[in-house]
C-alpha positions as CSV (number, residue, x, y, z in Angstrom):
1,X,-1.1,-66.9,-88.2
2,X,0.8,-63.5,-88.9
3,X,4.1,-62.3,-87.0
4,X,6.0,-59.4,-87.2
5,X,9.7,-59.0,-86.3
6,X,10.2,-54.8,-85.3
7,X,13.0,-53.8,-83.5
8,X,12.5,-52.2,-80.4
9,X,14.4,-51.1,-77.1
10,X,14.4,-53.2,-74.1
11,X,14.4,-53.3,-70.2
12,X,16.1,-54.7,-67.1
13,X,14.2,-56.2,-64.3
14,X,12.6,-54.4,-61.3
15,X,11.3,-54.9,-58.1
16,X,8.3,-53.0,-56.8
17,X,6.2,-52.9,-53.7
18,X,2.5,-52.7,-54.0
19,X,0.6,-50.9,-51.7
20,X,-3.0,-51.4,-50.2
21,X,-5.2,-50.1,-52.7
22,X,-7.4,-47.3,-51.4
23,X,-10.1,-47.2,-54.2
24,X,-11.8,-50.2,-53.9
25,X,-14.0,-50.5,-50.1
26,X,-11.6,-53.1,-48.3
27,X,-8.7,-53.6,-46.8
28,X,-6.5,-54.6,-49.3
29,X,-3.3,-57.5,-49.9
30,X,-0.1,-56.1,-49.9
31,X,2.2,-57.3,-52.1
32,X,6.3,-57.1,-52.0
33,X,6.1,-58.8,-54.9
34,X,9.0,-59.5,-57.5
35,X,8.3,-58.2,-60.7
36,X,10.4,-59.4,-63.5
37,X,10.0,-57.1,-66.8
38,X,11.9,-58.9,-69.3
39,X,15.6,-58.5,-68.2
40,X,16.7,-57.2,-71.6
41,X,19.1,-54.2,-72.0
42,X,19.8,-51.5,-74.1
43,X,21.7,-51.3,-76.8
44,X,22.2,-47.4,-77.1
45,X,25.4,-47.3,-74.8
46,X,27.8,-50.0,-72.2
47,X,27.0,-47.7,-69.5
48,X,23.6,-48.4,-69.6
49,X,24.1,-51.9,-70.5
50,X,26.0,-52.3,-67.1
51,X,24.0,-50.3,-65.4
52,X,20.8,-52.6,-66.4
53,X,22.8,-55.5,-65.3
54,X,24.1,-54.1,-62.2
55,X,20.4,-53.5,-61.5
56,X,19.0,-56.7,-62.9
57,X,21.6,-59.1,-60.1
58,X,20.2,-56.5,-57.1
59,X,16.7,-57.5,-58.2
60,X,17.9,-61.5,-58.3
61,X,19.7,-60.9,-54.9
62,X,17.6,-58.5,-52.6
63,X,14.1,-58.3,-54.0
64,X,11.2,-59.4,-51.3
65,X,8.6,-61.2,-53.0
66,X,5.9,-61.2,-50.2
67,X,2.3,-60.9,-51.4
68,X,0.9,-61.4,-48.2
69,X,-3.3,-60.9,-47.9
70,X,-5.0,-58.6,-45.6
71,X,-8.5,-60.7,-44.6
72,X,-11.3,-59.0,-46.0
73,X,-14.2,-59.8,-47.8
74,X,-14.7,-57.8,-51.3
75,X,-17.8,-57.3,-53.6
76,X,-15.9,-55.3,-56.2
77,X,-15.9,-57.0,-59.8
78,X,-13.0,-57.8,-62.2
79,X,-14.6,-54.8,-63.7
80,X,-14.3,-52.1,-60.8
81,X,-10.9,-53.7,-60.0
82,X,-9.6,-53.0,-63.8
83,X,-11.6,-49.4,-63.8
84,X,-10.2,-48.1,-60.5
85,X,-6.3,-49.2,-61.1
86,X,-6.6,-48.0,-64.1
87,X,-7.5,-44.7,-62.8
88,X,-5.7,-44.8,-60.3
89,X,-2.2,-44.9,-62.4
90,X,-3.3,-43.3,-65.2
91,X,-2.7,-46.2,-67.2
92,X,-3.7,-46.1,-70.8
93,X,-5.8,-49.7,-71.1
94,X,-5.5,-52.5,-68.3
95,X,-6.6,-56.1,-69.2
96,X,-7.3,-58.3,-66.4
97,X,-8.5,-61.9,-65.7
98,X,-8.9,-64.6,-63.4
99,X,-8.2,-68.2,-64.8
100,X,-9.2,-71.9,-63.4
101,X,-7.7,-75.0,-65.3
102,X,-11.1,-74.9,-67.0
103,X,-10.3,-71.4,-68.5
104,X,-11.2,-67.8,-67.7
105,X,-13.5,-67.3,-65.4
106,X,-13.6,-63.4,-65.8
107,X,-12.6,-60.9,-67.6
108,X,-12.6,-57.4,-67.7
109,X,-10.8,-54.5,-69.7
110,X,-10.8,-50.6,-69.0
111,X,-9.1,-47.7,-70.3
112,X,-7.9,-46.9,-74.4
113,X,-5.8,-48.0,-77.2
114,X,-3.9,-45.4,-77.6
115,X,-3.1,-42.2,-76.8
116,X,-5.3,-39.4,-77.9
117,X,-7.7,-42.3,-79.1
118,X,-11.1,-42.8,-78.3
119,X,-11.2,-46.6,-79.2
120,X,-11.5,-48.4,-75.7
121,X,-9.1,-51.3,-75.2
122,X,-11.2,-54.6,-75.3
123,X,-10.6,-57.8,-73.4
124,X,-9.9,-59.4,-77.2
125,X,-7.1,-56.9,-78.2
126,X,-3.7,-58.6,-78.9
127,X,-0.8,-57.6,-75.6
128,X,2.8,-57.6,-75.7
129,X,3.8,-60.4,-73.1
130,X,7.4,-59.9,-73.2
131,X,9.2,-62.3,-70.7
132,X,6.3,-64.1,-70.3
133,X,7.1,-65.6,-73.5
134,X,10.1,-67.5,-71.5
135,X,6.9,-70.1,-70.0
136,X,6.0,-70.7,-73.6
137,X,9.8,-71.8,-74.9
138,X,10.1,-73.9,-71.9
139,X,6.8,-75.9,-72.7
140,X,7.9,-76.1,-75.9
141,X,10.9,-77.8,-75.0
142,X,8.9,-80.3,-73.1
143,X,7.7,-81.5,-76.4
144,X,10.6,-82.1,-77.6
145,X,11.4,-83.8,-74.2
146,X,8.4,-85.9,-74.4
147,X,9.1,-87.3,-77.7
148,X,13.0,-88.4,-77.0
149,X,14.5,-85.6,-79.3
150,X,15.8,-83.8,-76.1
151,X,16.4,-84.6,-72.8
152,X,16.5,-81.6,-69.6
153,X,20.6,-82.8,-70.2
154,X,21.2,-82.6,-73.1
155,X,24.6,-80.6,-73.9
156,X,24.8,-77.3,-76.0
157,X,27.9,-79.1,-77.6
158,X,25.8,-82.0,-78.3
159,X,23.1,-80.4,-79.9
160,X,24.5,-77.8,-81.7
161,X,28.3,-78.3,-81.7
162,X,28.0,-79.9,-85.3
163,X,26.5,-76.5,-86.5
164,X,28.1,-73.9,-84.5
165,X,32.4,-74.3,-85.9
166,X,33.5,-71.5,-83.0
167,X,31.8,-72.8,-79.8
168,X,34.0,-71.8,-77.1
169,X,34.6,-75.3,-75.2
170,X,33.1,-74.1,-71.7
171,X,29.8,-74.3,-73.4
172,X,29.6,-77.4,-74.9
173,X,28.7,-79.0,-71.1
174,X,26.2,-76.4,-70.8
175,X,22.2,-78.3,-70.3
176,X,19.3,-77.5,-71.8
177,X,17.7,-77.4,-68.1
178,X,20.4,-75.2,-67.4
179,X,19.8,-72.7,-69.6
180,X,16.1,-72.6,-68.9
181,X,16.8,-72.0,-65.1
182,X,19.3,-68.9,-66.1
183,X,22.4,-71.4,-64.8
184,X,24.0,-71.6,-67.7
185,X,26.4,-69.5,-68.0
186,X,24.8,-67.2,-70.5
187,X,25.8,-63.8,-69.9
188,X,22.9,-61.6,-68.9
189,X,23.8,-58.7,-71.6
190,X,25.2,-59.5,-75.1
191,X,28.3,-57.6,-76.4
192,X,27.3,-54.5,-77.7
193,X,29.0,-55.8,-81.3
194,X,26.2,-59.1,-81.0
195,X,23.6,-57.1,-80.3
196,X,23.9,-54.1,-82.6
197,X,24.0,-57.1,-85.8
198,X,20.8,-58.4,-83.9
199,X,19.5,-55.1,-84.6
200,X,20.4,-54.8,-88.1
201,X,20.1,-58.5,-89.3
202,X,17.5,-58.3,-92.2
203,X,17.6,-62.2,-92.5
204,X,14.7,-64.3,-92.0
205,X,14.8,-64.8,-87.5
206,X,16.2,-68.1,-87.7
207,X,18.9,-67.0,-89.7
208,X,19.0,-63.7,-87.6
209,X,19.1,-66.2,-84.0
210,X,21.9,-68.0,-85.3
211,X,24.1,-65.2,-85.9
212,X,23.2,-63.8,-82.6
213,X,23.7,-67.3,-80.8
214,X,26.9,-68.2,-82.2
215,X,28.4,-64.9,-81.5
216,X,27.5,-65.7,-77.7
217,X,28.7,-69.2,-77.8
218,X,32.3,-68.4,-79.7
219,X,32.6,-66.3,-76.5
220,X,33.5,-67.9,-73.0
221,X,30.4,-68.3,-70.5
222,X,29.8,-65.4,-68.8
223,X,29.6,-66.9,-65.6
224,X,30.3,-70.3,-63.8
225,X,27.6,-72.8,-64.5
226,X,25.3,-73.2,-61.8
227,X,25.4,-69.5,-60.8
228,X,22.4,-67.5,-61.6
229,X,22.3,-64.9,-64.0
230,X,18.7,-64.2,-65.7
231,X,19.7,-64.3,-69.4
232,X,17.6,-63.5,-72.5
233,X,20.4,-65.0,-74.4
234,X,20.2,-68.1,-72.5
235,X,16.4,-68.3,-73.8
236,X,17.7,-67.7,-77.4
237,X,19.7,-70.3,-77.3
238,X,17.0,-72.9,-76.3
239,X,14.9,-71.7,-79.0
240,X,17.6,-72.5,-81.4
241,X,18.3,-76.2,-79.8
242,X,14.4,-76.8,-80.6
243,X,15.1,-76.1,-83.8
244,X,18.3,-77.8,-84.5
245,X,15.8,-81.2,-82.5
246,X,13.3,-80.5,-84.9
247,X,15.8,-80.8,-87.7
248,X,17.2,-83.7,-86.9
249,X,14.1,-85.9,-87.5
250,X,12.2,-83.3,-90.4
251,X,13.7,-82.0,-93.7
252,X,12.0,-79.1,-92.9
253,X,13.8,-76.0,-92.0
254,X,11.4,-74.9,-89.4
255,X,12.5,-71.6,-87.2
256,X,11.2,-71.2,-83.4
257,X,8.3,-69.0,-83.9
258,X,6.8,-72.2,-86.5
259,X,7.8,-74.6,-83.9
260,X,5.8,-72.6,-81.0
261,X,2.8,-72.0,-83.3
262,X,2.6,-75.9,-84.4
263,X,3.8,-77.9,-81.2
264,X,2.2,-75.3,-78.2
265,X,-0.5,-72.8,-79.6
266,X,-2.2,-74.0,-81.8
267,X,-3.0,-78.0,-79.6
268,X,-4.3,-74.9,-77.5
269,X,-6.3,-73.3,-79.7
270,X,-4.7,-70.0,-79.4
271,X,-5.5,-68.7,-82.7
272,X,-4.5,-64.8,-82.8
273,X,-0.7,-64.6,-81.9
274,X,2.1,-62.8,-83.3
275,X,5.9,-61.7,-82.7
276,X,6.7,-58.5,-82.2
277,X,4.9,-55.7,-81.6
278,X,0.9,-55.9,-82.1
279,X,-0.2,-53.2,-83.9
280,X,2.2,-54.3,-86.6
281,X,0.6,-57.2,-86.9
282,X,-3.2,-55.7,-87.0
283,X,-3.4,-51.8,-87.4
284,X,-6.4,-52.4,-84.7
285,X,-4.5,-53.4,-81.8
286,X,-3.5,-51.4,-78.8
287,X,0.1,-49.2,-79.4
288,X,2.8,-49.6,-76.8
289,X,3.5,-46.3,-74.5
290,X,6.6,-45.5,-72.7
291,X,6.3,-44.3,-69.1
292,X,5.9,-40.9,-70.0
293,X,2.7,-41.7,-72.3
294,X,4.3,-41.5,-75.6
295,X,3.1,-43.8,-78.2
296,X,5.5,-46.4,-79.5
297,X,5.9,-49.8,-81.8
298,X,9.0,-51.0,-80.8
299,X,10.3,-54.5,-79.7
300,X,13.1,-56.7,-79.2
301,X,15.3,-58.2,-82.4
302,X,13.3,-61.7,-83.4
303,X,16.8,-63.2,-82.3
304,X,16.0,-63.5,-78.9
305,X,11.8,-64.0,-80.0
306,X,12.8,-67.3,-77.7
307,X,12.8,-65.0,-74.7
308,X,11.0,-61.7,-74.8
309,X,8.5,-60.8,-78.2
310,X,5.5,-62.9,-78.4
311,X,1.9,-61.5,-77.8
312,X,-1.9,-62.5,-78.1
313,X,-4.8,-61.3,-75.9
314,X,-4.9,-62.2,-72.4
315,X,-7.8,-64.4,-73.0
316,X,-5.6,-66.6,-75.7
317,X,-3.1,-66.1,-72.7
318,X,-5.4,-67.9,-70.5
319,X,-5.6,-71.1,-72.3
320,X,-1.9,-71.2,-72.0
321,X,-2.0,-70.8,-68.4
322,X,-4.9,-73.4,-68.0
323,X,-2.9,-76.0,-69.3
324,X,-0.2,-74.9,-66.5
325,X,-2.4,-75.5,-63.8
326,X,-3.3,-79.1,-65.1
327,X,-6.1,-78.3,-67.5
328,X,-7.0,-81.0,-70.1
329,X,-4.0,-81.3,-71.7
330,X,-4.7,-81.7,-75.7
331,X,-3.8,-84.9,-77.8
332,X,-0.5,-82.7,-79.0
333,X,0.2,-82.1,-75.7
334,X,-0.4,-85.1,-73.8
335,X,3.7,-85.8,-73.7
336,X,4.4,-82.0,-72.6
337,X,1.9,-82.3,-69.9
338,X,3.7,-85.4,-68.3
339,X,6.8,-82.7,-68.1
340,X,4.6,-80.2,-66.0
341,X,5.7,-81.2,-62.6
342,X,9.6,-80.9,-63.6
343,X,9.0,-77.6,-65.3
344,X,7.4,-76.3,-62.3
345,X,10.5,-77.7,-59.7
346,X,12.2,-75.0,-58.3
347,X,16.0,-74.8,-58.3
348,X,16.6,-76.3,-54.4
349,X,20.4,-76.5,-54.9
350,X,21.1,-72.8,-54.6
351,X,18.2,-70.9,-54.1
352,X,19.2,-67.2,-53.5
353,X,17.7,-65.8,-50.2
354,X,16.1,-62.4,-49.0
355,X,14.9,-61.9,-46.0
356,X,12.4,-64.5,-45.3
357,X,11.7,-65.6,-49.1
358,X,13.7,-67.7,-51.3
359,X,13.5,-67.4,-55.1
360,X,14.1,-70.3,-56.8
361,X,14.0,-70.8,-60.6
362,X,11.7,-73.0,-62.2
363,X,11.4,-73.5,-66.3
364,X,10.3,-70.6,-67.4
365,X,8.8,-69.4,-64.3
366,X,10.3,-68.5,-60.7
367,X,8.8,-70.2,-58.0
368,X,7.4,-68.9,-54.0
369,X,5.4,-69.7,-51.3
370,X,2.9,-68.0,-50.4
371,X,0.1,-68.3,-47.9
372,X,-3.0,-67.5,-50.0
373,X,-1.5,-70.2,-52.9
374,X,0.8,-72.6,-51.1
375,X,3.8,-73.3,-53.6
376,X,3.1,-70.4,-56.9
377,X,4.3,-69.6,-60.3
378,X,5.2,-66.2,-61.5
379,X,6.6,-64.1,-64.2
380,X,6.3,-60.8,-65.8
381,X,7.4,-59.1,-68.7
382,X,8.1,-56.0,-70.7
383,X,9.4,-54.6,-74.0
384,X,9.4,-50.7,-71.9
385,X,6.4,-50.0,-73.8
386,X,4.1,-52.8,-72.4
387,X,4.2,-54.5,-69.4
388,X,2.3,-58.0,-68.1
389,X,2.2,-60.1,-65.0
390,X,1.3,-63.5,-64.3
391,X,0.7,-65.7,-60.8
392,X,-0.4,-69.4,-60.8
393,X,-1.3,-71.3,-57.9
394,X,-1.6,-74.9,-59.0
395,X,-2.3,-76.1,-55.7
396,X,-5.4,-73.8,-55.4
397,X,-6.3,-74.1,-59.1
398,X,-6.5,-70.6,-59.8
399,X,-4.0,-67.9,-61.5
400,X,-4.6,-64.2,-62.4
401,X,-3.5,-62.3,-65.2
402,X,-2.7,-58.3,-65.9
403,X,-1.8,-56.8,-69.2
404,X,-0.9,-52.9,-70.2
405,X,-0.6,-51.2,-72.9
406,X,2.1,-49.0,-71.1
407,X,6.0,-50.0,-69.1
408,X,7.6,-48.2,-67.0
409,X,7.5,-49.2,-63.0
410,X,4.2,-47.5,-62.1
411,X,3.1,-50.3,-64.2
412,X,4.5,-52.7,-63.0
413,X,2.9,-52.1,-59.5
414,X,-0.1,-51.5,-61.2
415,X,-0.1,-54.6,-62.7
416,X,0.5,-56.5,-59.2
417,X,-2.1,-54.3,-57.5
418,X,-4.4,-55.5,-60.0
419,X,-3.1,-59.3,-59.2
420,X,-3.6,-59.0,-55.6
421,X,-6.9,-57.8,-55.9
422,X,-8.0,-60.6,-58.2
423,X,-6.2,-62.9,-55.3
424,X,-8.2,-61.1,-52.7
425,X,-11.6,-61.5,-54.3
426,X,-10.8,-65.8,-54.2
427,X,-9.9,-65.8,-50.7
């Protein structure tokens, strides 16, 4: 296993609307579909940092996350799929794949590395999942579950009020479940005096995370509990509660990114992994690009890893996603799988509404109908420099995957193009 903690710049959610795509011979899906790219802001000015969350609550509250399906019946291949979207946006590299609970059942790569490189970007290289990390702490959590050493309600205060001397008493009622459907309070962008010591901690993550989480938790919440607010924080947090569980019952001093690695990837068998960005963690992986092209290794501070910074390649990915959709669940893993169906409820209580969908907030994942899937799972993510999305349909036991080497919002509706026409090719 080798990580890598980099800081980086970071990104508020976004919707986008995908259009028919005219390069591959049918008529295509459309999909209004929500694309979530992280929801992390920037620490460079409070302007932009209210301007991200002004941004990221219009996305909560108006977004239409339709991906309705034009019938058709398509020959293209994962292959012409990843080659012609690819062109199409002028992406640098596209990783695509379609997943059963057995694994992948394709997958196809197109484009380059980097830019101004001739390396081609392979179906094995290592992508930045950003937010899509959130699925990952969540499971994690449901190991911890499983065993006893949490429950879905157990308290901030009882968990970490022994370790954490300032906690402002509105969080100490604050659940675990809570935090993991962004309804707990957790304020959606730090202070800009928390985050700049994210940036700057030199200390090993765990120690960085504490810093970071006790300088949210001395503060009151943010919001009422029960209101929705989709908070990186909230994730960082939960990361550090599975660590203070973990401590409870082992004298060792074991940080998130261990925890992840021991208790979800490797019962998986996902082997090449990291935190951070990839080509700091093996010279030969793809390079992040902004919007504009520009080559970049930046990433989020390790204090909110919980949320926002791991990567692998999409096929690792896929194992991950497997087990979502009810895949043989591994002897590690056997308790965590029991937990799949609560992870996977969606908030019913207060389920914000626009239009004629309803977003609802699962663990880790947001949850929609949709006709070609019945009741899915999705999530994306981004760091600005890479972008990835994911949608699951457990019912039809099928997901699809997309992964760039490049952010910006072009991306995203790549990315969503590329999911709809993987969708298209099941119907």
């Amino acid at each position: 296993m080798s990580m890598n903690f980099a800081p980086s710049r970071s990104v508020a959610k976004r919707s986008t609307v995908v259009e028919p795509m005219r390069t591959i011979p049918c008529a295509r899906s459309r999909a209004d579909g929500f694309v979530e790219s992280g929801g992390m802001i920037s620490v460079f000015s409070l302007v932009t940092v209210k301007a991200y969350a002004a941004a990221m609550m219009l996305a909560i509250t108006t977004a239409t996350m339709k991906l309705m399906m034009l019938v058709c019946v398509s020959t293209a291949s994962l292959e012409d799929i990843a080659r012609d979207i690819r062109t199409k946006h002028s992406m640098k590299g596209l990783v695509i794949a379609m997943v059963t609970k057995d694994g992948v059942v394709e997958i196809a790569a197109d484009g380059v590395r980097a830019e101004g490189a001739i390396d081609a970007i392979m179906t094995t290289d290592r992508m930045h999942l950003g937010s899509c990390t959130k699925a990952f702490t969540a499971t994690l959590a449901a190991t911890f579950v499983a065993e006893g050493a949490l429950q879905w309600n157990s308290t901030v205060g009882d968990v970490l009020g022994a370790q954490s001397a300032t906690m402002h008493a509105d969080w100490k009622a604050v659940t675990l479940e809570e935090l993991l459907r962004h309804r707990g309070g957790a304020p959606g962008s730090p202070d800009a005096a928390a985050w700049g010591a994210a940036w700057k901690c030199e200390a090993t993550p765990k120690e960085c995370r504490i810093a970071f989480t006790d300088a949210i938790l001395a503060k009151p919440l943010a919001q009422p509990r029960g209101t929705q607010m989709y908070s990186n924080q909230g994730y960082a947090i939960v990361g550090r509660m599975c660590e203070a569980a973990h401590a409870a019952t082992s004298s060792a001093n074991a940080s998130y990114e261990t925890l992840l690695a021991e208790r979800v990837l490797a019962p998986l068998g996902i082997v090449h992994y990291g935190f951070g960005a990839p080509s700091l963690v093996d010279a030969a992986s793809p390079k992040g690009h902004s919007a504009s092209g520009a080559k970049s290794d930046v990433d989020n501070p390790q204090s909110i890893a919980p949320a926002a910074t791991l990567h692998m390649p999409v096929g690792e990915w896929a194992k991950f996603i497997a087990f979502q959709l009810g895949g043989t669940a591994p002897k590690d893993l056997e308790g965590a799988a029991k937990q799949l169906a609560y992870l996977h409820k969606p908030w019913e209580k207060l389920g914000e509404k626009s239009g004629e969908t309803t977003r609802r907030e699962a663990l880790g994942w947001f949850v929609l109908d949709r006709p070609w899937g019945g009741r899915v799972l999705t999530h994306s993510g981004s760091n600005t420099v890479w972008y990835c999305s994911a949608w699951i349909a457990p019912e039809k036991g099928f997901a699809v995957l997309a992964a760039t080497n490049q952010g910006g919002d072009a991306m995203a509706k790549a990315c969503d193009e590329a999911c709809s026409a993987m969708i298209q090719l099941r119907k």
